[in-house]
C-alpha positions in Angstrom: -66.2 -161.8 -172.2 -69.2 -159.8 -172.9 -69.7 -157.1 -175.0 -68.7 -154.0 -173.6 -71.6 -151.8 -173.4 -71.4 -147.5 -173.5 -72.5 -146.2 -170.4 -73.9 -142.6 -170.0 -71.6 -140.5 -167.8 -73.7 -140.0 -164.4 -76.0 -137.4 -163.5 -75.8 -136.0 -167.3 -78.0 -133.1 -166.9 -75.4 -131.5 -164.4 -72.2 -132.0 -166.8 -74.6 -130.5 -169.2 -75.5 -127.3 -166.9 -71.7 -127.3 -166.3 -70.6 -126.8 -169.9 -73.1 -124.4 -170.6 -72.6 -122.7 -167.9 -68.6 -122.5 -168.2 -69.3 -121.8 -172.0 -71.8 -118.9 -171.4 -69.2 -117.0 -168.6 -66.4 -117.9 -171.4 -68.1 -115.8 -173.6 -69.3 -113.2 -171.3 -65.6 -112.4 -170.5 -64.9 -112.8 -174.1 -67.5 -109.8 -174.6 -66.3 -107.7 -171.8 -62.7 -108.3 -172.4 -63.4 -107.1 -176.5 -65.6 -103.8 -174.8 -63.1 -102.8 -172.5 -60.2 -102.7 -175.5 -60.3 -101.0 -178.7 -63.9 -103.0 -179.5 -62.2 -105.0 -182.8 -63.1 -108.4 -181.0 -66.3 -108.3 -180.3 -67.2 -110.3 -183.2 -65.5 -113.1 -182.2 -67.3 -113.3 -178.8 -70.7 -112.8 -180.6 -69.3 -116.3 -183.0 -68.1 -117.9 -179.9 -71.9 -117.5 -178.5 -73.3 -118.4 -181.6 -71.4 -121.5 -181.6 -72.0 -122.5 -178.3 -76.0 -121.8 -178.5 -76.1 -124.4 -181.5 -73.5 -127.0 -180.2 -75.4 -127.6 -177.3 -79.3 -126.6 -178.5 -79.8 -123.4 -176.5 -82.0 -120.9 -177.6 -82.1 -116.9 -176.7 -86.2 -117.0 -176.0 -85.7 -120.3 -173.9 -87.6 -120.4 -171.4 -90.1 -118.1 -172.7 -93.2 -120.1 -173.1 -94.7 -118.3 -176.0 -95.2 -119.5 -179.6 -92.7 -117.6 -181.5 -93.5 -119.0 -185.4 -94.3 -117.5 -187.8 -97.9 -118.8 -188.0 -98.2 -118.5 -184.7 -100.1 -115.3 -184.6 -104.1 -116.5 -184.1 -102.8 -119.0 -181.2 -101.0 -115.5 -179.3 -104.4 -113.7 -180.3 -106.9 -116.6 -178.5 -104.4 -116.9 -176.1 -104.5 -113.4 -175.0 -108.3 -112.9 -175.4 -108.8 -115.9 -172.6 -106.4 -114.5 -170.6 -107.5 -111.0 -170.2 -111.0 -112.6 -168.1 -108.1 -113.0 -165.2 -108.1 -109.6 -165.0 -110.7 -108.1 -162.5 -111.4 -104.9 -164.2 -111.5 -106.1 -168.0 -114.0 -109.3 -166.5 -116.1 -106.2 -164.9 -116.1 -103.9 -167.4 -117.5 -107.2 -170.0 -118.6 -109.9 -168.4 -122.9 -109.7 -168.8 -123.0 -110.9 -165.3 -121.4 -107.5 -164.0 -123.7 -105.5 -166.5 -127.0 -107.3 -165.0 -125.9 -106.7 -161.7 -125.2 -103.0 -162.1 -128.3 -100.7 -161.6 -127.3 -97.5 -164.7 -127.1 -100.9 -167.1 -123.4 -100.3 -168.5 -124.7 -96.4 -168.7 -122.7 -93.4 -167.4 -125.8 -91.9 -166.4 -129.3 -92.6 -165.7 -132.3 -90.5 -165.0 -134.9 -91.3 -162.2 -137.7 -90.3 -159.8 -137.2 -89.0 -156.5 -138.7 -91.0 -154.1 -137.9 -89.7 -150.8 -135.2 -87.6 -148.8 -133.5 -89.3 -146.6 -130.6 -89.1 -144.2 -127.5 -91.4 -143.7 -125.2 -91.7 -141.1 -121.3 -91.3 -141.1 -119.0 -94.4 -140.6 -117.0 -94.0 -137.8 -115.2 -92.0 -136.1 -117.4 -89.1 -138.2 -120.5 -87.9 -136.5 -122.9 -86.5 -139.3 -126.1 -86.9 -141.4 -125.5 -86.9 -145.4 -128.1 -85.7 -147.3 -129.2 -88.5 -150.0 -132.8 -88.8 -151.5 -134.4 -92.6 -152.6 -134.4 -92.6 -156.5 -136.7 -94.8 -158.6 -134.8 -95.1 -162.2 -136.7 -94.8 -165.0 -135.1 -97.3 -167.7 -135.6 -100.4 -165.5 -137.4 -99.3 -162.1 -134.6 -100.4 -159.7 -134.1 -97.9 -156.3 -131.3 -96.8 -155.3 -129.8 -94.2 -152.6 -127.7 -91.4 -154.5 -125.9 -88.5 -152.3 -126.9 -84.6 -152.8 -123.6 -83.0 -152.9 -122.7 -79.5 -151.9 -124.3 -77.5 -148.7 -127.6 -76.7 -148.9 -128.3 -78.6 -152.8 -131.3 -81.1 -150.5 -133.4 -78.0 -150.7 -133.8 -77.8 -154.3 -134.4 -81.4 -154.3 -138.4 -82.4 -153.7 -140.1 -85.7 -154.2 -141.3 -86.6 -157.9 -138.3 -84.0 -159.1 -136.5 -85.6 -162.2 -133.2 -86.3 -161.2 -129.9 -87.2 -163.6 -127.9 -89.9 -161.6 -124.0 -90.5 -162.7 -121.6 -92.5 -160.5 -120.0 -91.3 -157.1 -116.2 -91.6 -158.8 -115.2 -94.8 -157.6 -116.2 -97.0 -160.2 -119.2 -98.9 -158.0 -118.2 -98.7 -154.3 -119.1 -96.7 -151.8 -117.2 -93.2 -151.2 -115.9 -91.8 -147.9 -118.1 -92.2 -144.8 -120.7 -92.8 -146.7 -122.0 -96.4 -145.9 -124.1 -97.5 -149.3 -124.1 -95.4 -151.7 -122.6 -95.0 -154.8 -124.4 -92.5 -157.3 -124.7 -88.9 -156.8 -127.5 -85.9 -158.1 -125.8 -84.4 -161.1 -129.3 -82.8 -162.4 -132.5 -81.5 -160.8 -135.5 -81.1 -163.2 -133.2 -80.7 -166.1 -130.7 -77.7 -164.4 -127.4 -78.7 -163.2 -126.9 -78.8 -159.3 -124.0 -76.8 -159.5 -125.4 -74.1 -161.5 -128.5 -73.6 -158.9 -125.6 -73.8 -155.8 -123.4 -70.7 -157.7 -127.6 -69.2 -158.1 -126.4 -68.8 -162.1 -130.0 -70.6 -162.8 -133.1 -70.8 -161.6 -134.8 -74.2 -161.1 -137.5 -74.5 -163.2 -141.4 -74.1 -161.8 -143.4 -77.2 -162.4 
C-alpha cells in the first residue's frame, strides 16, 4: 500500500472566500446585535473581528494599493509627483511644451503694438462683425488677434497705440462666437478701456 498522501480540499480559494465571508457577516450581526441593546457587547464583536482578520491574514487597507510603512513616505511623494502629469491642467499649467506654445509666455499680461483693426465674423447662427485689432507683442514679436470689448471702445483704438493684452477668461480658447481669439484690450496707451468708455479719463495725446 502506498503512502497515503494529503490532498488539498478542491477549489481552496472559494472555501476560503466562504469562511471569510460567513466570519465577516458573523461579526457584522455580532456588531449590530451589541448596538441595538444596551451597547455592553460591542467589545466582543470588535475581538471577534480582530480574531478573524489575523486567523485568516486579512487586513482593513487590503486592497488598497498604497504603501502604508512607516518609511514609506518619499515612495507616496515620487509616486504622486509622476502622477499629477495625468492630469490635463497641472501638465498645462507646467509642462515647457505648453509654456513655448503659449504667446503671453506663462504671463498674465502682455503689452504689444497695434497692428491693424480688423473685423471678425460671428459663428453661427449669430450674424455680426466683432471688433478686434492685429497686435504685435513686444516681449517676443508673435501676432495675435485680441477682441475690443464694450460698444464703441474700437474708436479709441488706432494703429501703433500701445495696447495691454490679458486673456479672454477661458484659460486659452476661444470665447463665445468668436472664432480665434483668445486675448482681449485691457489698456490703450497706458489708460484703462473701461475708464475711457465711463469718459472718467481722457486718452492721452501722443
Amino acid at each position: 500500500m502506498g503512502v497515503q498522501q494529503n490532498k488539498a480540499p478542491p477549489n481552496g480559494s472559494a472555501c476560503f472566500r466562504t469562511v471569510r465571508s460567513v466570519v465577516g457577516a458573523r461579526a457584522l450581526q455580532w456588531r449590530g446585535a451589541a448596538v441595538s441593546s444596551s451597547g455592553t457587547n460591542i467589545s466582543e464583536a470588535s475581538n471577534l473581528q480582530t480574531f478573524a482578520t489575523g486567523q485568516l491574514g486579512l487586513s482593513s487597507s487590503m486592497g488598497k494599493g498604497k504603501p502604508a510603512g512607516i518609511r514609506a513616505g518619499r515612495k507616496l511623494r515620487i509616486h504622486r509627483r509622476n502622477e499629477r502629469w495625468a492630469s490635463k491642467d497641472y501638465n498645462k499649467s507646467h509642462s515647457v511644451t505648453a509654456m513655448k506654445a503659449n504667446p503671453l509666455g506663462g504671463s498674465s499680461m502682455a503689452k504689444g503694438i497695434v497692428l491693424e483693426k480688423i473685423g471678425i465674423e460671428a459663428k453661427q447662427p449669430n450674424s455680426a462683425i466683432r471688433k478686434c485689432v492685429r497686435v504685435q507683442l513686444i516681449k517676443n514679436g508673435k501676432k495675435l488677434a485680441a477682441f475690443v470689448p464694450r460698444d464703441g471702445c474700437l474708436n479709441f483704438t488706432d494703429e501703433n497705440d500701445e495696447v495691454l493684452i490679458s486673456g479672454f477668461g477661458r484659460r486659452g480658447h476661444a470665447v463665445g462666437d468668436i472664432p480665434g481669439v483668445r486675448f482681449k484690450v485691457v489698456k490703450v496707451a497706458g489708460v484703462a478701456l473701461l475708464a475711457l468708455y465711463k469718459d472718467k479719463k481722457e486718452k492721452p495725446r501722443s
